[in-house]
C-alpha positions as CSV (number, residue, x, y, z in Angstrom):
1,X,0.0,0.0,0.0
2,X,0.9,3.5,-0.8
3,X,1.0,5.1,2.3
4,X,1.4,8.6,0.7
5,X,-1.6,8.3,-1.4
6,X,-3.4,7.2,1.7
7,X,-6.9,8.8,2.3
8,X,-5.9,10.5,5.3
9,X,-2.9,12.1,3.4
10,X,-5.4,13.1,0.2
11,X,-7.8,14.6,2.9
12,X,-4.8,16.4,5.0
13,X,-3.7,18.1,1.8
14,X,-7.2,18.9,0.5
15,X,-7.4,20.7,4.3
16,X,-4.0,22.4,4.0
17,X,-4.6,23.6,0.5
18,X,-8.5,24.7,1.9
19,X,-6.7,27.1,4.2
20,X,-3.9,28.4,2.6
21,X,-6.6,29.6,-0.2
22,X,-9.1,31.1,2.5
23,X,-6.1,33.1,3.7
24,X,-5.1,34.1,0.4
25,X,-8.8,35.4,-0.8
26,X,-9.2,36.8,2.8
27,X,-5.3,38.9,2.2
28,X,-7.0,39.9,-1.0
29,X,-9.8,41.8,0.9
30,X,-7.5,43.3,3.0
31,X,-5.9,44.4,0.0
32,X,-8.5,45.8,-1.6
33,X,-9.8,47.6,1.6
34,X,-5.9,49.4,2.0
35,X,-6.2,50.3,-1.8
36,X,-8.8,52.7,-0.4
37,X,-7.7,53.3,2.9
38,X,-4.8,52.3,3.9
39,X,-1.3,51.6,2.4
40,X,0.3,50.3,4.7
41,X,-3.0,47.4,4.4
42,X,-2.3,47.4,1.3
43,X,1.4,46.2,1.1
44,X,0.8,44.1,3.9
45,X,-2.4,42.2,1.7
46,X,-0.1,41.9,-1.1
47,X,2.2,40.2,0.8
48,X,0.6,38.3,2.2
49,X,-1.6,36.9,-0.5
50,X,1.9,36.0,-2.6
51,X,2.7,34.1,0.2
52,X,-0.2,31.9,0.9
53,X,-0.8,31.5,-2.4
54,X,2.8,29.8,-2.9
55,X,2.1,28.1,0.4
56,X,-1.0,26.4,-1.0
57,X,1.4,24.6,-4.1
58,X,-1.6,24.6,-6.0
59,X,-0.4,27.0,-8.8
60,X,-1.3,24.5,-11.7
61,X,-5.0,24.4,-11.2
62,X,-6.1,27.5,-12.5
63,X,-4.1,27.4,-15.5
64,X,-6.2,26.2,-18.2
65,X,-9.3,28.6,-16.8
66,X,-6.5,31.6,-17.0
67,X,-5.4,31.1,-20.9
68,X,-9.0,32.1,-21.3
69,X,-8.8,35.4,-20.6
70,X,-8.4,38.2,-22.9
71,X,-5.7,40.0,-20.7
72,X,-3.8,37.1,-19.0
73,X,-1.0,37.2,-21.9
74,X,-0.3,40.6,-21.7
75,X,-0.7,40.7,-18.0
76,X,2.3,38.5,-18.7
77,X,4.0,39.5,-21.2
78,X,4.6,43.2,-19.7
79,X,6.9,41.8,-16.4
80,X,8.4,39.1,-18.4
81,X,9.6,42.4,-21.0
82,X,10.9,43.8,-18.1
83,X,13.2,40.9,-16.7
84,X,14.2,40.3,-20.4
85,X,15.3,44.0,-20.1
86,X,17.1,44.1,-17.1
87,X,19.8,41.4,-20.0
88,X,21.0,44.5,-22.2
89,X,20.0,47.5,-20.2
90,X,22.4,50.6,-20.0
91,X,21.2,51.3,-16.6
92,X,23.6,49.9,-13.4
93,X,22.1,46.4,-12.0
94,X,20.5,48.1,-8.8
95,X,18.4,50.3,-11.3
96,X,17.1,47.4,-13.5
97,X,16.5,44.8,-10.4
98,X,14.4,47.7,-8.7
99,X,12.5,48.6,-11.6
100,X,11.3,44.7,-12.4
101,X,10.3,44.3,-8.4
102,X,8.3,47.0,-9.4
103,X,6.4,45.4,-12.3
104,X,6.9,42.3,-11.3
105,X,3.7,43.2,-9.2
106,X,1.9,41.9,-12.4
107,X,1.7,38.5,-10.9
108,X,-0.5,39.5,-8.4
109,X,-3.5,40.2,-10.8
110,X,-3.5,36.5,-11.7
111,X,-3.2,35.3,-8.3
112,X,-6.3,37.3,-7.4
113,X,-8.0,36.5,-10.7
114,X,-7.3,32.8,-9.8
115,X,-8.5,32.8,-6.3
116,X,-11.2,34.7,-6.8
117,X,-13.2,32.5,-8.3
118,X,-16.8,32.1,-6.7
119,X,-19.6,34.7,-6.8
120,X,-19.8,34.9,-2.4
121,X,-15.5,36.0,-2.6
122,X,-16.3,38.7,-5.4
123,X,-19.0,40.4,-3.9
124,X,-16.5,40.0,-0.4
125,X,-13.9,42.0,-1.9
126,X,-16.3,44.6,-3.5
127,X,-17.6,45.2,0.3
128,X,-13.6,45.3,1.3
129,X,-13.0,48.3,-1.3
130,X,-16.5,50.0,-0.2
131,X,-15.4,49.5,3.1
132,X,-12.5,51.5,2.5
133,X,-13.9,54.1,0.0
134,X,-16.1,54.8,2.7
135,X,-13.7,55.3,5.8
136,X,-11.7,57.8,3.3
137,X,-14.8,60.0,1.6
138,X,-16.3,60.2,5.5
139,X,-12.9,61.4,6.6
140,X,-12.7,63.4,3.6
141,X,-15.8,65.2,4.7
142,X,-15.5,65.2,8.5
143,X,-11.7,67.8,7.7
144,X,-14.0,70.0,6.8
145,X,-15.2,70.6,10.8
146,X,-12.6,68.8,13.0
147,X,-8.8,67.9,11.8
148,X,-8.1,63.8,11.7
149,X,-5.5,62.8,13.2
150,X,-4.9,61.0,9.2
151,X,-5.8,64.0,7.4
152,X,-2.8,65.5,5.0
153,X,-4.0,68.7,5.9
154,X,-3.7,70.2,9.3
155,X,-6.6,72.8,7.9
156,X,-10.3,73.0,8.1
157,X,-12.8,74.4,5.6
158,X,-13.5,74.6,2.4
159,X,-10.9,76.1,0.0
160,X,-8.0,73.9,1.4
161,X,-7.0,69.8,0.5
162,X,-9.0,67.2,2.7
163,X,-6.9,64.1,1.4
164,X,-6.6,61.6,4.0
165,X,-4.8,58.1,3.9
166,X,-3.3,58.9,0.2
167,X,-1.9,61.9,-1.4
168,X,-4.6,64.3,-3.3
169,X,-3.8,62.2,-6.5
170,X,-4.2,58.7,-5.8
171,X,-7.0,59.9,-3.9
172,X,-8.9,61.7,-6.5
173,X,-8.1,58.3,-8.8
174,X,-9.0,56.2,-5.9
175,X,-12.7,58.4,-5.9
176,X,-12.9,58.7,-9.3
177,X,-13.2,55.3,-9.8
178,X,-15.7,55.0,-7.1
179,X,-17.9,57.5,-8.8
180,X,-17.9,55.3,-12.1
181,X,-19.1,52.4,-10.1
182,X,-22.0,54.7,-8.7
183,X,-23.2,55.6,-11.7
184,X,-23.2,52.2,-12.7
185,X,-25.2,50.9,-10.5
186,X,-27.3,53.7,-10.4
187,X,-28.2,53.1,-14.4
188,X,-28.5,49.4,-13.5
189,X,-29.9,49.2,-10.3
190,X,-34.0,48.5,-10.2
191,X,-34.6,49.5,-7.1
192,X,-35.4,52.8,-6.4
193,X,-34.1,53.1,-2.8
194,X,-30.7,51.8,-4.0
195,X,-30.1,54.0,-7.1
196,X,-31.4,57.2,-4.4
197,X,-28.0,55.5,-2.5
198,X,-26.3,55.6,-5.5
199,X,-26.9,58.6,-6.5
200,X,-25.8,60.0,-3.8
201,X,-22.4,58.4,-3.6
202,X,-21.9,59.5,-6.5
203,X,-22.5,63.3,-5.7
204,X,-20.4,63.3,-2.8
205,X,-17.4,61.4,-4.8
206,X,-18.0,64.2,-7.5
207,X,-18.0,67.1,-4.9
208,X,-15.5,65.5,-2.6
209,X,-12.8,65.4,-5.8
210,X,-14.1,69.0,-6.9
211,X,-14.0,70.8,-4.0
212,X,-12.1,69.0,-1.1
213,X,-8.5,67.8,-3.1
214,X,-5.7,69.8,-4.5
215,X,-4.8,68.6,-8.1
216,X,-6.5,68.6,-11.5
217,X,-5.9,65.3,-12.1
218,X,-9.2,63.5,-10.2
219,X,-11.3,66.3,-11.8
220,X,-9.7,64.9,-15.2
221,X,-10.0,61.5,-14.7
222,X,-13.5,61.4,-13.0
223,X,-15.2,63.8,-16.0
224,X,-13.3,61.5,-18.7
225,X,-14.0,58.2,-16.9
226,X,-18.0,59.0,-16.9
227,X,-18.7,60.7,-20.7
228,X,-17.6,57.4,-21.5
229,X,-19.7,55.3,-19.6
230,X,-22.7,57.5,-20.0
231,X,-21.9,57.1,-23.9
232,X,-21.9,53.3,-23.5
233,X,-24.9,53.3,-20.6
234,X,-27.4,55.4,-23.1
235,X,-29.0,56.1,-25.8
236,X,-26.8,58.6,-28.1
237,X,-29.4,61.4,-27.5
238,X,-30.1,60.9,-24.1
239,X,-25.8,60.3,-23.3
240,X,-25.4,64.1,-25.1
241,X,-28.0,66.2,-23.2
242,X,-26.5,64.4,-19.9
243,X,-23.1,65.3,-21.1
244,X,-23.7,68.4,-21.9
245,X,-25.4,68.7,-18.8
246,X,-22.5,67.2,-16.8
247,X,-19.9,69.5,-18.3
248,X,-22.1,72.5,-17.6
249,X,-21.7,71.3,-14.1
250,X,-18.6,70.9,-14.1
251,X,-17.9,74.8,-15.3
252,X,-20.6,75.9,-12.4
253,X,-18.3,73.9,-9.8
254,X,-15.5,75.5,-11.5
255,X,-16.4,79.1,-11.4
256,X,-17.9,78.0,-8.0
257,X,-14.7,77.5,-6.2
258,X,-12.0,80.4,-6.5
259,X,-9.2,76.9,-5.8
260,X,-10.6,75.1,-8.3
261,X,-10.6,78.5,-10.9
262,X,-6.8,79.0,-9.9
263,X,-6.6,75.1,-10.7
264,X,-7.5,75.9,-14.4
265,X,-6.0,79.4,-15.0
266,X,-2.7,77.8,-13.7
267,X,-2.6,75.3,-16.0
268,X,-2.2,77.6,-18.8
269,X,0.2,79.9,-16.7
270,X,2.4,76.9,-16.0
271,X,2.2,76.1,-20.1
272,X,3.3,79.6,-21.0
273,X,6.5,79.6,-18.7
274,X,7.7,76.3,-19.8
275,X,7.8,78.0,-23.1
276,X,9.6,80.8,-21.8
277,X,12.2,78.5,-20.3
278,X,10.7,77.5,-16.6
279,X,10.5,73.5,-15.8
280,X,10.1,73.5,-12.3
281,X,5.9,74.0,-12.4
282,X,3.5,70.8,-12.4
283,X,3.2,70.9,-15.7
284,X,6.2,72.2,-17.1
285,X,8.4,69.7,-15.6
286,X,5.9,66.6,-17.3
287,X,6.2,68.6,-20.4
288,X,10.0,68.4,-19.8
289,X,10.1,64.6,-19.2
290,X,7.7,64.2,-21.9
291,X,10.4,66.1,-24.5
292,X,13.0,64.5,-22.9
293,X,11.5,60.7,-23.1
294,X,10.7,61.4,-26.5
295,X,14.0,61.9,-27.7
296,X,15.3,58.8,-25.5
297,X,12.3,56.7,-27.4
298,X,13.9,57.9,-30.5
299,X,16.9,56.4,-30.0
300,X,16.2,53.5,-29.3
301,X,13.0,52.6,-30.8
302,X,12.2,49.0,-31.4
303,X,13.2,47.4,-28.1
304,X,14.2,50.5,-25.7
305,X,17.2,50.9,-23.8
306,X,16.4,48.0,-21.1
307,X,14.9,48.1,-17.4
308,X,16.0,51.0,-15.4
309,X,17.2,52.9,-18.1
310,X,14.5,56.0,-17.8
311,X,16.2,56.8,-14.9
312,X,19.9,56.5,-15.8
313,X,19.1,58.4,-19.0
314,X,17.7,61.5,-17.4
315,X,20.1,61.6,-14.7
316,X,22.3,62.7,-17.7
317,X,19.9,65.3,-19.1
318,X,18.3,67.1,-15.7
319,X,21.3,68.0,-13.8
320,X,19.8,70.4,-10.8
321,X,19.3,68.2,-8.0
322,X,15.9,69.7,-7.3
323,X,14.7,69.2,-10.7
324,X,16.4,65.5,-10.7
325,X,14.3,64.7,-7.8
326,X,10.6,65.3,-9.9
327,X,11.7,64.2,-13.3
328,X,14.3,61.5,-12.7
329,X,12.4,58.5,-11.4
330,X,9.6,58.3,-14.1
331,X,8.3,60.2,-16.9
332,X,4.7,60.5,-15.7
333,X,3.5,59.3,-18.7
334,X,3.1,55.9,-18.4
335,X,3.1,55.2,-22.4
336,X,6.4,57.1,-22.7
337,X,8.3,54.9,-19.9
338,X,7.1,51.8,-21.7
339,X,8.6,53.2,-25.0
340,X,12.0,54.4,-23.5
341,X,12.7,51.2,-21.5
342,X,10.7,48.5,-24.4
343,X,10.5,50.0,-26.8
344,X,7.4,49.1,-29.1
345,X,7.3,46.2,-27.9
346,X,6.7,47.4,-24.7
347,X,3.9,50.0,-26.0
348,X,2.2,47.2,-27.5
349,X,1.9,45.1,-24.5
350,X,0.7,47.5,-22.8
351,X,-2.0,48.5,-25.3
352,X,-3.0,45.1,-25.8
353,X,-4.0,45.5,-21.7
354,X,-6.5,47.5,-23.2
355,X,-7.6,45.6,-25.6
356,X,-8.2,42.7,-23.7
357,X,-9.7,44.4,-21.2
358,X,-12.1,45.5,-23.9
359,X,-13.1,42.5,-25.0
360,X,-13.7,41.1,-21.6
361,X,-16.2,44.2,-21.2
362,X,-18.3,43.0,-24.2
363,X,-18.8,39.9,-23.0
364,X,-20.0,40.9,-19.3
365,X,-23.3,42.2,-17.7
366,X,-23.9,45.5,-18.2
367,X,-22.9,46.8,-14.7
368,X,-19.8,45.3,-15.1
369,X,-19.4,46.4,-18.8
370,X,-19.7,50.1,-17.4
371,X,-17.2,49.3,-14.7
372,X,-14.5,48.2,-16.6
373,X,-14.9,50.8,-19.7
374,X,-14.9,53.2,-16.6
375,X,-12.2,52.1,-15.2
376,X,-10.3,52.0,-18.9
377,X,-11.0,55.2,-19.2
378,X,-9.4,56.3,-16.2
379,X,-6.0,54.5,-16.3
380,X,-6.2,55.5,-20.0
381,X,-6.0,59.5,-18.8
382,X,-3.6,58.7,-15.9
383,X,-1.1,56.6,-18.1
384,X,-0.8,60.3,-20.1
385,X,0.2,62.5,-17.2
386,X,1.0,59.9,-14.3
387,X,2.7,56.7,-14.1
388,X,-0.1,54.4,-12.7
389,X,1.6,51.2,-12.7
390,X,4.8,52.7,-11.6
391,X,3.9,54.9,-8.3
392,X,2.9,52.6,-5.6
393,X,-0.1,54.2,-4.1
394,X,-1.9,54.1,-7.6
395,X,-0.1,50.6,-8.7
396,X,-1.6,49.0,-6.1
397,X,-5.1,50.4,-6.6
398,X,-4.9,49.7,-10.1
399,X,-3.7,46.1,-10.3
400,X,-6.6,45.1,-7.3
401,X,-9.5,46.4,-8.7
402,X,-8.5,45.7,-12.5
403,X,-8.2,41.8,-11.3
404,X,-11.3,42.3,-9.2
405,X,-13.1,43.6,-13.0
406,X,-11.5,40.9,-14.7
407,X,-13.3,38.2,-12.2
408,X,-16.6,39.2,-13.9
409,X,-15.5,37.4,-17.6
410,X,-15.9,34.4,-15.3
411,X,-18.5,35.1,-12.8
412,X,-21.0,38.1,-14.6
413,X,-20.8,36.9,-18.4
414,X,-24.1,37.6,-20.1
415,X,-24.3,33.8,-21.4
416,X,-22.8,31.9,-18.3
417,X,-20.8,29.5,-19.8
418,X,-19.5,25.9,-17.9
419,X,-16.2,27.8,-16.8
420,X,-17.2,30.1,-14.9
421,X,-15.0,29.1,-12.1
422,X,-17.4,28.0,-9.8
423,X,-15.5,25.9,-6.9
């Protein structure tokens, strides 16, 4: 007899693999809750579901139900790029290793993608990101009378930033997104006690990003992010009047609030003395990087100069220390730093994300279709003027809830088909 295929042994392992994936979808959660309010959770959640999942040595099983998915070969393309650039990169070793840890983050979409396979542990980790979407807009609102001891802002009132657990940006991406969800429901929901909820989680994400954060890039994202899903949620007639309805909104909120007015007018302030010869504004030192990157993408078009090598490059072109410190860790544009390290190559992975994204969106229930197209648009936006998948506090927001939308092409498919993961 075969002692080590013994019942008892079969059963022990079933048990120890039971756990290890219960603590795994459970870290996941906690991810997805610190993706909202805290990063600190969030690190911790990511390490933690890595390491239970490898604990579990049950890596195989998911494999055939993964191939499926539209984005699982870029999803693993783009870090497998990056550790074939780290081979001929012009940037010193430490530069290269650092930046792959960085993508190599990429994995962690299909763990959670894998895990998360039953109906019960997706709605669990939608409740863990409203959880925490909820702690931060409350505290966004409550700095307005009484200052938290987690507030960035030391400030109450009106006219000054409210961000709390993240910095005004990944905030204001952070709300943005939860403002697309709102609406989604809202235009999906039946009930009309929910979509009165709905609705109004969605005007206090809209006036909370408006009015309460410094930055112009939640305002950008969050107007972007819904025209497109009202465009995709309506009629064409109906989607125009709201639009135009929404953007006269958003001009009212504008000329509302003298900071969000100074926002705007800055914007082509900043613009004019970059031309003149300034860098060192918001957006004169992107449109530095971006002039800069270019020229490095130029050089070396096809396959890039290798992991790392963004920052080795512009060590050589912004000399003043100050200006080294915005502009020499990333280009903010997260197209650009594909192209300079990858090449095309690396552009077309990463556009192929997209892609396959998009066709898991045409294949899901309409809330979920909104969702992802939503959430699309938004990394689309940030990828020009941010690095999303580079910058930690938005990395890790992105790559939890884009593997949370990807669940649905399993679990929310129009036509439920025999794989959709159940188990």
């Amino acid at each position: 007899m075969n002692i080590l295929n013994g019942p008892d042994e079969i059963s022990g392992l079933t048990r120890y693999r039971s756990l290890m994936l219960l603590l795994t979808r459970c870290s996941i959660i906690m991810l997805l809750y610190g993706v909202a309010a805290s990063m600190a959770l969030a690190s911790l959640g990511t390490v933690l579901a890595i390491l239970f999942w490898l604990l579990s040595v049950d890596w195989m099983r998911p494999w055939n139900r993964l191939v499926k998915l539209p984005v699982f070969w870029p999803v693993l393309a783009i870090p497998l790029l990056v550790l074939i650039g780290t081979v001929y990169s012009v940037a010193p070793i430490d530069y290269a290793y650092r930046y792959f840890g960085v993508y190599s983050r990429f994995f962690v979409i299909l763990i959670i993608i894998s895990v998360i396979d039953t109906p019960t542990w997706q709605k669990r980790c939608w409740y863990g990101f409203f959880a925490g979407a909820a702690v931060t807009l409350v505290s966004t609102y409550l700095g307005i009378w009484m200052v938290l001891p987690w507030s960035q802002s030391k400030i109450t009132g009106l006219g000054v930033n409210h961000s709390v657990f993240y910095d005004y940006i990944a905030q204001g991406v952070m709300t943005s997104f939860l403002a697309v969800v709102s609406f989604s429901h809202l235009v999906t929901e039946k009930h009309v006690k929910i979509k009165l909820l709905w609705a109004f989680v969605l005007l206090a994400s809209i006036f909370s990003i408006t009015h309460l954060l410094y930055g112009r890039t939640g305002q950008v994202v969050c107007l972007i992010a819904l025209l497109v899903t009202i465009f995709i949620a309506l009629p064409i007639r109906k989607a125009l009047i709201i639009s135009g309805l929404l953007i006269g909104v958003g001009v009212v909120l504008v000329l509302s609030s003298p900071v969000l007015l100074k926002k705007f007018t800055l914007f082509f302030t900043e613009v004019e003395a970059f031309q003149q010869g300034q860098q060192m504004t918001s957006i004169g030192a992107r449109l530095a990087m971006w002039r800069a990157s270019w020229d490095f993408f130029l050089d070396q078009p096809f396959w890039g100069h290798g992991t790392g090598s963004y920052r080795w490059l512009a060590e050589r072109v912004f000399l003043d220390p100050v200006m080294c410190k915005i502009s020499c860790v990333h280009p903010h544009n997260q197209f650009l730093f594909f192209g300079v390290e990858h090449g095309l190559f690396g552009i077309a992975a990463y556009f192929v994300l997209f892609v396959g994204a998009i066709k898991v969106a045409r294949v899901v229930e309409e809330k979920y279709k909104l969702i992802i197209f939503g959430l699309l648009a938004i990394i689309w936006v940030d990828s020009f003027i941010n690095s999303p998948f580079w910058i930690s506090s938005e990395r890790n927001f992105y790559m939890a809830v884009f593997a949370l939308t990807m669940t649905s092409f399993y679990l929310n498919k129009k036509n439920p088909q025999t794989d959709s993961g159940q188990g």
